[in-house]
C-alpha positions as CSV (number, residue, x, y, z in Angstrom):
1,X,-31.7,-13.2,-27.5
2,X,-31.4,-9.5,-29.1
3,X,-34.8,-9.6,-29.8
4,X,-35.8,-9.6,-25.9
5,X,-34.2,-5.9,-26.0
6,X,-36.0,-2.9,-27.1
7,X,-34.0,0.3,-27.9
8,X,-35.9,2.1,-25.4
9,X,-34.7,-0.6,-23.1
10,X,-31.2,-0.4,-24.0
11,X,-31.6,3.5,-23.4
12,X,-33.1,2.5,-19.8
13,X,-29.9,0.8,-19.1
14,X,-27.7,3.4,-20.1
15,X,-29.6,6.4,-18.3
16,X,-28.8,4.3,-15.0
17,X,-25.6,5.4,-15.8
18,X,-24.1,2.0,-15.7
19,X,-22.0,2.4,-18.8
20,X,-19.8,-0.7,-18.6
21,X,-22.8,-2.9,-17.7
22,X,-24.6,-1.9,-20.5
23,X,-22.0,-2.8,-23.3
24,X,-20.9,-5.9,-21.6
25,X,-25.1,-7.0,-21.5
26,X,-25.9,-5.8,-24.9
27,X,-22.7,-7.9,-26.1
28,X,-23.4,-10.5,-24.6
29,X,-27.2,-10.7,-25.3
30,X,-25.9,-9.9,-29.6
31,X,-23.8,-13.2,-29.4
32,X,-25.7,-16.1,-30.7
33,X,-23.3,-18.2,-28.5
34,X,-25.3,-17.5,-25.6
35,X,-29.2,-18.1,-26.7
36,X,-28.8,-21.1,-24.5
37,X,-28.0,-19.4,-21.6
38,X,-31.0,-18.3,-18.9
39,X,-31.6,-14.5,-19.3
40,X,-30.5,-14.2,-15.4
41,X,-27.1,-16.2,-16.3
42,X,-26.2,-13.6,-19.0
43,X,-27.5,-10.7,-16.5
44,X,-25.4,-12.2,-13.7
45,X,-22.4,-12.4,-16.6
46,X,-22.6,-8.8,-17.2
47,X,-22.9,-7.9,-13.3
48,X,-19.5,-10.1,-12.7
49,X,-17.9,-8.4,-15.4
50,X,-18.6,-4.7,-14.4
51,X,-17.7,-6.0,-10.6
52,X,-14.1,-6.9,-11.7
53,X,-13.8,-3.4,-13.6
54,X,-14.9,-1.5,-10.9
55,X,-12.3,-3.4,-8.3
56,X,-9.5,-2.9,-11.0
57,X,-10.2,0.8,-11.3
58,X,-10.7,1.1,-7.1
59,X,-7.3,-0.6,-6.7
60,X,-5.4,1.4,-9.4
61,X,-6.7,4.3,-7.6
62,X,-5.8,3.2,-4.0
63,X,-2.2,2.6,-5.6
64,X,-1.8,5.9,-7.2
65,X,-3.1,7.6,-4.0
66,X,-0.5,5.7,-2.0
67,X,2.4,7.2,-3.9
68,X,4.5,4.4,-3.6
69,X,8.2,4.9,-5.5
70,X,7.6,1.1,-6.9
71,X,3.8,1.0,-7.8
72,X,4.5,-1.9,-10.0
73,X,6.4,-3.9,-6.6
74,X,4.6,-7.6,-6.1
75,X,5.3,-9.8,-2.8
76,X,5.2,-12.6,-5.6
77,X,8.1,-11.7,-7.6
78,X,10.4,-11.4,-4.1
79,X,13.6,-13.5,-4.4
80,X,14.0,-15.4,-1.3
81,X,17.8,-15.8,-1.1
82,X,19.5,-17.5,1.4
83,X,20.5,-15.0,4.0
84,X,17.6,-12.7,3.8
85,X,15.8,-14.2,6.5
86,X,12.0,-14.1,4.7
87,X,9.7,-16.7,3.3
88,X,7.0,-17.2,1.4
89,X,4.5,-18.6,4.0
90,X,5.5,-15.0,5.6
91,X,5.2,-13.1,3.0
92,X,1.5,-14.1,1.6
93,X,0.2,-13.7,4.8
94,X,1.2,-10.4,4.5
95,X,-0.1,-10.2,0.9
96,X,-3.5,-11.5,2.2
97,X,-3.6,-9.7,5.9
98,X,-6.4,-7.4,7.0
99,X,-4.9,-4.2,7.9
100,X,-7.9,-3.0,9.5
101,X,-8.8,-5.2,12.0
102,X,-4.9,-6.3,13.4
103,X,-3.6,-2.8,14.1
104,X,-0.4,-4.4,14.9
105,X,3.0,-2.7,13.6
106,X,5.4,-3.9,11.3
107,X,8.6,-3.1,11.9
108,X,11.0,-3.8,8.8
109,X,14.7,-3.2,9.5
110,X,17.8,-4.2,7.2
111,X,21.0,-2.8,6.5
112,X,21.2,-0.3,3.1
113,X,20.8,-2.2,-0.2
114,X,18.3,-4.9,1.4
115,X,15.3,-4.7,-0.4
116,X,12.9,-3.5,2.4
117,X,11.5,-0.1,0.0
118,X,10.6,-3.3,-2.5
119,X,9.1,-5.1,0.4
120,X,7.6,-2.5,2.2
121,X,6.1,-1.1,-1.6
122,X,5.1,-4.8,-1.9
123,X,3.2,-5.1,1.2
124,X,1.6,-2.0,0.4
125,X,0.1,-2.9,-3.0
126,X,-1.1,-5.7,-1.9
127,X,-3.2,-3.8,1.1
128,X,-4.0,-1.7,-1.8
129,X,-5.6,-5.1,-3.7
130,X,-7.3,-5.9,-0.7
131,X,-8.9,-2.4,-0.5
132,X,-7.1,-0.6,2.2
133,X,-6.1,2.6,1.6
134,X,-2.0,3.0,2.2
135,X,0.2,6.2,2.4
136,X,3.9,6.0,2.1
137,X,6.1,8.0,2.9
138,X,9.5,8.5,3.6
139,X,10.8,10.2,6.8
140,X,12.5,12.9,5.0
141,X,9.2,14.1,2.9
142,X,7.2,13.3,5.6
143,X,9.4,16.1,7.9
144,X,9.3,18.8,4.8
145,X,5.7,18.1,4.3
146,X,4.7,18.6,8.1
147,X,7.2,21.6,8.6
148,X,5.3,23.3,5.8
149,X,2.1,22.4,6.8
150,X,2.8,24.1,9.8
151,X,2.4,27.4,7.8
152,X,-1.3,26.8,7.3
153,X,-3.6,25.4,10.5
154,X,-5.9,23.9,8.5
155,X,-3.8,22.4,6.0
156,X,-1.8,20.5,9.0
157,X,-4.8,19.3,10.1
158,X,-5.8,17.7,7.3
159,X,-2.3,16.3,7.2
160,X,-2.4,14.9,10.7
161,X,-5.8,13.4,10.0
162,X,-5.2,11.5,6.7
163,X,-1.9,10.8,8.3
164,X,-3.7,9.1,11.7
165,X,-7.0,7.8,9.6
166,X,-5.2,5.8,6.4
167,X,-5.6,2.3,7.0
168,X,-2.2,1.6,6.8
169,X,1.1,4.0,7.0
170,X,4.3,3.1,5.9
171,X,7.1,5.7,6.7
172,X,10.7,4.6,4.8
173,X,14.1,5.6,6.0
174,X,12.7,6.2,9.4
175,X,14.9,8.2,11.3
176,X,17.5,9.1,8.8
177,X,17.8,11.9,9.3
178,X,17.3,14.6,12.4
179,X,14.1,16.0,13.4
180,X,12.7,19.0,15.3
181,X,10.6,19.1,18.3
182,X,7.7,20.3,16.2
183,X,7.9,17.6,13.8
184,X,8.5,15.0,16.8
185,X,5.3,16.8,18.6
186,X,3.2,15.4,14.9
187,X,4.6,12.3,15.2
188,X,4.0,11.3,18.5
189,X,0.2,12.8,17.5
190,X,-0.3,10.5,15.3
191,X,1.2,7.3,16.4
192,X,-0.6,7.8,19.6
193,X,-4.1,8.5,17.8
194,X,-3.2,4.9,15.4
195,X,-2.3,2.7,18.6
196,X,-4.5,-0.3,19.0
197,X,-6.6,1.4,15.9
198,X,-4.3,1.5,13.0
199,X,-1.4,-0.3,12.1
200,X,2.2,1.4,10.7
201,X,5.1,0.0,9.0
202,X,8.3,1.5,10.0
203,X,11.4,0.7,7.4
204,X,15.0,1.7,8.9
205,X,18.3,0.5,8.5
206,X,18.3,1.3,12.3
207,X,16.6,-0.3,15.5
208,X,14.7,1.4,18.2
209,X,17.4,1.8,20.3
210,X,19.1,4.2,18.1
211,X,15.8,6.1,17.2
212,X,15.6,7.4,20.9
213,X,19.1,8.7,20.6
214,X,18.5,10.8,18.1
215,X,15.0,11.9,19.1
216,X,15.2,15.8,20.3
217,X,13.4,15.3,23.0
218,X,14.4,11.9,25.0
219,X,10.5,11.6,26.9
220,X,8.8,12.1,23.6
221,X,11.5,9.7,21.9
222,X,11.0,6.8,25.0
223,X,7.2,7.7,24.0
224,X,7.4,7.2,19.9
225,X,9.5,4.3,20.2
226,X,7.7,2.4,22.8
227,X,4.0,2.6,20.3
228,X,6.6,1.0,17.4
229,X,8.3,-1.3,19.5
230,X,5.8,-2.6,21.2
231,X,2.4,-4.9,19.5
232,X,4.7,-5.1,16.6
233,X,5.7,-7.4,14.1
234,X,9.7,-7.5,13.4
235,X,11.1,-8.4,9.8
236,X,14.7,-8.3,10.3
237,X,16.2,-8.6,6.8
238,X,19.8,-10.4,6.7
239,X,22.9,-8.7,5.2
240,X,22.8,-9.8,1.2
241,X,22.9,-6.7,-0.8
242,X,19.8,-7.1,-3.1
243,X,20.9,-3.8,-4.8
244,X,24.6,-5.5,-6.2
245,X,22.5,-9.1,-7.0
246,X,20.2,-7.1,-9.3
247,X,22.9,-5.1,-10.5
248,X,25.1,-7.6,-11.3
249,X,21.6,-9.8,-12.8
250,X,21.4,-6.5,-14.8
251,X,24.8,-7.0,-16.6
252,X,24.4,-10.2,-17.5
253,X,21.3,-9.5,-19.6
254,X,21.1,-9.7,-23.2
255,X,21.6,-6.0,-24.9
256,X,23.3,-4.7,-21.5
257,X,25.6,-2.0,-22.5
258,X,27.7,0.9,-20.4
């Protein structure tokens, strides 16, 4: 089949700039073990081949972007223990949900050593496999970040924006801790620019009622909370303490020492 191939048409190839293409068709048109094959069957081979690359690299890249705190997280490898109140009919539609046309919350609330960062991280990569673009946060960087922001008008924009335009936004530990009225002000901005657009995942170890409490400013609180509460879906993880099972799993492992 090599002899079908001139170098100035393996040069043609490569000028089009389609690098991976190229060596996957030239090695595929050097092994002998494909003479029978139709010329458009080893063409189509190499097209398949740079496809998969390209989605590999495209979802790695979506993933870093995301800055998740457990890239590697994998709704398959959950542990569905009695008590936690998930399972996996749940949880792959999640894996295999398009963010982009349901805008409807998530809402993911379990007391402290639950697993809902894992989950949360989880549902996240796999938006990220499904080529959605994800930013997660946690409420604590999230307030730092737009507090700083604040310092440069056009660098809070572009905050606000990628904030209110990513396809999906997760924001962990929602709540824990106090925020201002300026930082309330962005967040009401851009919940109310994602509603019926965008969807956002909300992890807490608290419930709405308690968010308006603490909100500064109790008609911009009744505001925020009613966009989350409301067209949402609720994942109320039970009380087992994922943290102490994979502790203790941790111990019991071969070459454990402390």
């Amino acid at each position: 089949m090599n002899h079908m191939l001139t170098s100035e048409d393996h040069q043609k190839i490569k000028d089009l700039r389609l690098t991976v293409f190229a060596a996957k068709f030239f090695e595929l048109t050097n092994d002998e073990s494909n003479d029978r094959l139709l010329p458009e069957e080893v063409f189509m081979n190499a097209v398949d081949h740079t496809l998969g690359i390209r989605q590999s690299q495209k979802t790695s890249k979506l993933i870093k972007q995301a800055q998740f705190p457990l890239p590697s997280a994998n709704i398959a490898e959950l542990h569905y223990l009695p008590g936690r109140n998930i399972d996996q009919a749940r949880m792959k539609r999640y894996a295999n949900h398009e963010w982009r046309t349901d805008p409807t919350n998530l809402l993911i609330i379990s007391p402290t050593g639950g697993g809902k960062t894992y989950i949360a991280c989880a549902i996240g990569v796999a938006a990220c496999h499904s080529g959605h673009s994800v930013y997660y946060t946690r409420m604590d960087d999230l307030a730092r970040l737009l507090m700083m922001a604040r310092e440069d008008r056009r660098e809070h924009h572009q905050l606000l924006e990628r904030l209110q335009e990513t396809d999906l936004l997760i924001i962990d530990d929602f709540l824990t801790v106090g925020i201002d009225q300026n930082i309330a002000s962005d967040l009401f901005a851009v919940l109310a620019d994602r509603e019926h657009r965008l969807p956002t995942v909300i992890v807490s170890q608290t419930d709405p009622s308690y968010w308006v409490k603490v909100m500064p400013d109790k008609v911009a609180g009744d505001s925020i909370v009613n966009r989350l509460a409301n067209n949402t879906r609720w994942l109320l993880l039970g009380k087992t303490d994922m943290r102490q099972i994979n502790g203790e799993k941790a111990r019991d492992a071969a070459g454990f020492w402390e």
